[in-house]
ROSE-4610 file (N, C-alpha, C; in Angstrom, 1 decimal, always signed):
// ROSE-4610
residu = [X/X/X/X/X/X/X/X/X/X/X/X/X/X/X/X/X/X/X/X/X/X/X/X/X/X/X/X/X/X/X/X/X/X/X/X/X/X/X/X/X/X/X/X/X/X/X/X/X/X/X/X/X/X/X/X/X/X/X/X/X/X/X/X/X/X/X/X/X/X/X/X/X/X/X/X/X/X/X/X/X/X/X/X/X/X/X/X/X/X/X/X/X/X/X/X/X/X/X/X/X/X/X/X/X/X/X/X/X/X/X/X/X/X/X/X/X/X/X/X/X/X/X/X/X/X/X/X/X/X/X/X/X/X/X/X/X/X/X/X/X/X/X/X/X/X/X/X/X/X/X/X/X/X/X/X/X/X/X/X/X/X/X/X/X/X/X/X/X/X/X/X/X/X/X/X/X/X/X/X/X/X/X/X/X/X/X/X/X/X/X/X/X/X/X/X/X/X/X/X/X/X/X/X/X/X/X/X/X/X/X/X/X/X/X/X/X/X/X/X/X/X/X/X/X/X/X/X/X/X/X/X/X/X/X/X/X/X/X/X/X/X/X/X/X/X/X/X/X/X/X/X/X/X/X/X/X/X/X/X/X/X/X/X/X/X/X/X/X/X/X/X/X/X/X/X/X/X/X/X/X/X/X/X/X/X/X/X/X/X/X/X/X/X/X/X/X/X/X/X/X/X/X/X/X/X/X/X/X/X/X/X/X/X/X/X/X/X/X/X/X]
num = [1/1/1/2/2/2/3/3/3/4/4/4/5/5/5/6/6/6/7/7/7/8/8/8/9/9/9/10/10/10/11/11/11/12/12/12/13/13/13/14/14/14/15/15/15/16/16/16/17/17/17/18/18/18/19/19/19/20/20/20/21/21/21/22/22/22/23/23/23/24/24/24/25/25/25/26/26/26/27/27/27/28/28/28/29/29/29/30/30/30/31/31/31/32/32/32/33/33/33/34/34/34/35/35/35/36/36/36/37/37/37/38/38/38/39/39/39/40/40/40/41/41/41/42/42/42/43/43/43/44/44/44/45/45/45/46/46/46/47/47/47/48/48/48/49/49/49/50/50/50/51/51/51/52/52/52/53/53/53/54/54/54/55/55/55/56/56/56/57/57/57/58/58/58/59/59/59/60/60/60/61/61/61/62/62/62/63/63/63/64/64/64/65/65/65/66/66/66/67/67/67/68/68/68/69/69/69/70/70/70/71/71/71/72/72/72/73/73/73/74/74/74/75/75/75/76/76/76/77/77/77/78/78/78/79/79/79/80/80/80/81/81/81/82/82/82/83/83/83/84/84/84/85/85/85/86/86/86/87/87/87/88/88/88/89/89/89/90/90/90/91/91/91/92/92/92/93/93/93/94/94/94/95/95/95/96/96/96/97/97/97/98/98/98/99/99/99/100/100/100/101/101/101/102/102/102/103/103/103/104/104/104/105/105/105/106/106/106/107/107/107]
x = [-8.7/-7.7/-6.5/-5.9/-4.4/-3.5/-2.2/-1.4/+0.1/+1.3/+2.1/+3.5/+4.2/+5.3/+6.8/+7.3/+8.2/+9.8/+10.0/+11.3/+11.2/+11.8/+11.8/+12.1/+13.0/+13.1/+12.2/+11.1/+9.9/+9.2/+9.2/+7.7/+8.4/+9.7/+10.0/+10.2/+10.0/+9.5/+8.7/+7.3/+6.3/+5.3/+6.1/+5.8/+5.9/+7.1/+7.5/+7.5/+6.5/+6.6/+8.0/+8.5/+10.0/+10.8/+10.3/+11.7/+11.0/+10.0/+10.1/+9.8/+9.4/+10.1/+12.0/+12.9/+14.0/+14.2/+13.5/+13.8/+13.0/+12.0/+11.5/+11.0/+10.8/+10.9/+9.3/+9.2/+7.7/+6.7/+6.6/+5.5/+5.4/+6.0/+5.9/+5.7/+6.2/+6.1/+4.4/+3.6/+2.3/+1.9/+2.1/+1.3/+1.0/+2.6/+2.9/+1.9/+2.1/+1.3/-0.1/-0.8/-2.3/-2.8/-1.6/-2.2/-2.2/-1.3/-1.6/-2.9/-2.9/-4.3/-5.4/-5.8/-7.0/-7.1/-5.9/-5.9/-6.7/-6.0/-6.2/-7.5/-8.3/-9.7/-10.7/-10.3/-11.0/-11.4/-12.3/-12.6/-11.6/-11.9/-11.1/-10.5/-9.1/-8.6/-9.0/-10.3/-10.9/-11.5/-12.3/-12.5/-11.4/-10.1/-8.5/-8.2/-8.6/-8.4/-9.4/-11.0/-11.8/-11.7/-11.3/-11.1/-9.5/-8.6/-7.5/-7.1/-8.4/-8.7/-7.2/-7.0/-6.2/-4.3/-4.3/-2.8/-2.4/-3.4/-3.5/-3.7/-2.7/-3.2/-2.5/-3.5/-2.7/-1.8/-0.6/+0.6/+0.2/+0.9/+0.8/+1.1/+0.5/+0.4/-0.6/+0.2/-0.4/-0.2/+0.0/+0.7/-0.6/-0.1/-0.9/+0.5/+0.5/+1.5/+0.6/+1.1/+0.3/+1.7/+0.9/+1.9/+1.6/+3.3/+3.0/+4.0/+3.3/+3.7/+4.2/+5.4/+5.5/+6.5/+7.3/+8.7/+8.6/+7.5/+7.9/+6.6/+6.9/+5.7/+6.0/+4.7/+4.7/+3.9/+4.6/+3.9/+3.5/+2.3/+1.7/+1.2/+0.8/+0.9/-0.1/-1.0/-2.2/-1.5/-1.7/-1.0/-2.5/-2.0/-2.9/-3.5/-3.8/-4.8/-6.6/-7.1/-8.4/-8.9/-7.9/-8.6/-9.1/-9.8/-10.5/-9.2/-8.9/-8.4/-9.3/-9.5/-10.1/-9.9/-9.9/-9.9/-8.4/-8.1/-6.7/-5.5/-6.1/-5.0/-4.9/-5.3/-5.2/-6.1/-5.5/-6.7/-7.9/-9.2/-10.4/-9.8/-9.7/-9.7/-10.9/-11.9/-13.3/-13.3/-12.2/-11.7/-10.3/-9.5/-8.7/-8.5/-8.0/-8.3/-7.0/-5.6/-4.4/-3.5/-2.7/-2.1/-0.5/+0.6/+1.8/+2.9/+3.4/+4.2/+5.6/+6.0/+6.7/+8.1/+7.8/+8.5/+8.3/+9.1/+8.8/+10.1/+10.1/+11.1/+10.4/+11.4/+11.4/+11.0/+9.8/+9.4/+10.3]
y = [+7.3/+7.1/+8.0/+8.0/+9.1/+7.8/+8.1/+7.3/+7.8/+7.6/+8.4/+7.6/+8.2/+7.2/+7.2/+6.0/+5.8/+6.8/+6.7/+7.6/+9.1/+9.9/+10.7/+10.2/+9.1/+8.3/+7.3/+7.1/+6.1/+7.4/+8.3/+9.3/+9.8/+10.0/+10.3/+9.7/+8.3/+7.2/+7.2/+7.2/+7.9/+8.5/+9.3/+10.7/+11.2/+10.6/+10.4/+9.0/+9.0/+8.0/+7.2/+8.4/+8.4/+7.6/+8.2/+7.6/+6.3/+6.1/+4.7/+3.6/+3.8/+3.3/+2.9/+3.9/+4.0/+2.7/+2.7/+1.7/+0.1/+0.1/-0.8/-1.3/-0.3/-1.2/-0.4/-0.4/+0.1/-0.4/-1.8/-2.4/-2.7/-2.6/-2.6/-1.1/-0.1/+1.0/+1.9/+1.6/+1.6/+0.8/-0.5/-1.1/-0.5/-0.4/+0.6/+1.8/+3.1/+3.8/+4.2/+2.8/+1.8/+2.1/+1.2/+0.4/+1.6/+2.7/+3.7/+5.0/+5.3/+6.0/+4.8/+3.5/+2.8/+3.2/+3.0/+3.2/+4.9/+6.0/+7.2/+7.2/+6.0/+6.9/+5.8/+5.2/+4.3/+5.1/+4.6/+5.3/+4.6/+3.4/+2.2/+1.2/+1.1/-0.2/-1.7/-1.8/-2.9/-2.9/-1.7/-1.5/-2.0/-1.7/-1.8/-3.2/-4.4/-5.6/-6.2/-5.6/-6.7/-6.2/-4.9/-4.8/-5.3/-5.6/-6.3/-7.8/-8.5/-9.3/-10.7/-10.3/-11.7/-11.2/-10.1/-9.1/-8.7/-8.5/-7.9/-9.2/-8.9/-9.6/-9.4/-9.6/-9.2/-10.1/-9.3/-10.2/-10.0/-11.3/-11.2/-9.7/-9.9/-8.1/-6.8/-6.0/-5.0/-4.5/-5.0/-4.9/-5.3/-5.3/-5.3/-5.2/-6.7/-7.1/-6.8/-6.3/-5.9/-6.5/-7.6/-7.3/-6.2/-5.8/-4.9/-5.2/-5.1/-6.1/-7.6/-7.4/-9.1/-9.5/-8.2/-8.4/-8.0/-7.1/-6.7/-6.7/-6.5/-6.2/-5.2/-4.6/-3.2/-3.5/-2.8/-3.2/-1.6/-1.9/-1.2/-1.1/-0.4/-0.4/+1.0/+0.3/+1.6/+2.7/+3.9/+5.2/+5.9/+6.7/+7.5/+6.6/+7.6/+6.9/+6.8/+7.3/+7.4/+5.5/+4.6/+3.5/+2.6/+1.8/+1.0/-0.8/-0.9/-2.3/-3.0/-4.3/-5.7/-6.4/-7.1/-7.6/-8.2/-9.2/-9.5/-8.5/-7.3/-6.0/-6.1/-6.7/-6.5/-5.6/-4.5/-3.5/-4.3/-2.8/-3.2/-2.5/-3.3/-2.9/-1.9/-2.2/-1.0/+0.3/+0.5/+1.4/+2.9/+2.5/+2.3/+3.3/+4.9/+6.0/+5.8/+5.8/+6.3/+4.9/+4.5/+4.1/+4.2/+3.6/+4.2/+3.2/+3.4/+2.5/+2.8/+1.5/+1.5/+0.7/-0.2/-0.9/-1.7/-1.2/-1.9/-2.7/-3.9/-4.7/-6.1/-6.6/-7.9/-9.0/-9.8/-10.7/-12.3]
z = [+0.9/+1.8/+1.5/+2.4/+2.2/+2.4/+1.6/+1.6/+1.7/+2.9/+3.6/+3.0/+3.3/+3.7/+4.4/+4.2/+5.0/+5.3/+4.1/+3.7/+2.6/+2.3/+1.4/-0.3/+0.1/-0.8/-2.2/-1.1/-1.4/-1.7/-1.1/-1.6/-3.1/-2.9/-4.6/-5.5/-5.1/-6.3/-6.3/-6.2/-6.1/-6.6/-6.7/-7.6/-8.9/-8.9/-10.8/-11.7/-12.4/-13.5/-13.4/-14.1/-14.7/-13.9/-12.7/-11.4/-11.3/-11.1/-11.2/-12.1/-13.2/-14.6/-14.0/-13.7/-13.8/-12.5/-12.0/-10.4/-10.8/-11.3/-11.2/-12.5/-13.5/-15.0/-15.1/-16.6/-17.0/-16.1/-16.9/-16.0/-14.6/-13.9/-12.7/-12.0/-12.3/-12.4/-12.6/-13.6/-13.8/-12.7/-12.5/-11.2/-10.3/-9.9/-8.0/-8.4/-9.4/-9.5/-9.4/-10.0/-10.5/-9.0/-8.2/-7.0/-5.8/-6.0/-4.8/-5.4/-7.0/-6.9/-6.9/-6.9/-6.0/-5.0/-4.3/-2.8/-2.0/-3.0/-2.5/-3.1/-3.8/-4.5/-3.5/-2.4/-1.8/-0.7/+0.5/+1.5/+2.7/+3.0/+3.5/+3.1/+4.5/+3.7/+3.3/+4.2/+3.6/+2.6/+1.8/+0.9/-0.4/-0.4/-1.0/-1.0/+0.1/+0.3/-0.5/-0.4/-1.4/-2.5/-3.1/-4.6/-5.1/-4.2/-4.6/-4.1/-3.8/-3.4/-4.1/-5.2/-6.0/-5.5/-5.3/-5.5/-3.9/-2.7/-1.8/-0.4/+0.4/+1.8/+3.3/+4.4/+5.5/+6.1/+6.4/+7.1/+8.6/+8.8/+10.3/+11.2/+12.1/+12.8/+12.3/+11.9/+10.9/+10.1/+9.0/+7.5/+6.8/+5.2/+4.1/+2.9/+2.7/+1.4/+0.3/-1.1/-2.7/-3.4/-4.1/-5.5/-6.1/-6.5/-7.4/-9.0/-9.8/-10.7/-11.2/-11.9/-11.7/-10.7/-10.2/-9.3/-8.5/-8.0/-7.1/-5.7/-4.8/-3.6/-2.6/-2.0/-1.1/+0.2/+0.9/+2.3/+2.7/+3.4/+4.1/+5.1/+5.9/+7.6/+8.0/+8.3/+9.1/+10.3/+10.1/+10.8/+11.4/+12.1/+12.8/+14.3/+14.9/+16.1/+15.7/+15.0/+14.8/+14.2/+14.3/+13.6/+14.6/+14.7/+15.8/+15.5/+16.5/+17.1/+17.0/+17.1/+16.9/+18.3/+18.9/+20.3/+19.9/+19.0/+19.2/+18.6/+18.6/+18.5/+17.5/+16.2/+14.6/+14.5/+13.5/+12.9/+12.5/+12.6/+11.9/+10.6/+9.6/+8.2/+7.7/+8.3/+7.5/+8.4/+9.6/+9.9/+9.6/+9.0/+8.5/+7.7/+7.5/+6.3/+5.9/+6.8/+6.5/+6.7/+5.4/+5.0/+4.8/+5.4/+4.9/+4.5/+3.0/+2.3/+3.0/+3.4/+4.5/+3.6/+2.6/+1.8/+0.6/-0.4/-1.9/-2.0/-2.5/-2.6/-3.7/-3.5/-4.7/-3.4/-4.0/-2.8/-2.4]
């Protein structure tokens, strides 16, 4: 999967260890990290939901809450048009390539 995001902000936490060690503390920092290359080494997001089966779940609508670490959680939100709808307008998860972290916060 590819994984996008929301602000320039979030993609530069991101990106650096360092920056986010500095925002969110070591260990939580390796998590967020952990949890976005699973994500990019996955094919689908459903694939992402049963291997994070204990840490990962869908919110109402079209989101995808992850703990990430011990403080904190990330939401995500399916992008692009290529994904297939469900009859009640929730994504098909085993459709699903592109991902975008939309918000990290303390739950």
């Amino acid at each position: 999967m590819i994984v996008s995001f929301e602000t320039p902000a979030l993609r530069s936490l991101c990106a650096s260890l360092d920056a986010a060690e500095r925002e969110l503390g070591a260990d939580d920092a390796r998590s967020l990290l952990t949890t976005l290359s699973d994500i990019e080494a996955l094919d689908t997001a459903n694939e992402f939901l049963e291997l994070a089966v204990d840490d990962a779940r869908v919110l109402s609508g079209n989101a995808i809450a992850v703990t990430v670490g011990r403080e904190h959680r990330a939401i995500l939100v399916p992008v692009g048009v290529r994904y297939q709808q469900r009859p009640d307008g929730s994504p098909d998860w085993s459709t699903v390539k592109y991902l975008k972290l939309t918000a990290l916060s303390r739950p």
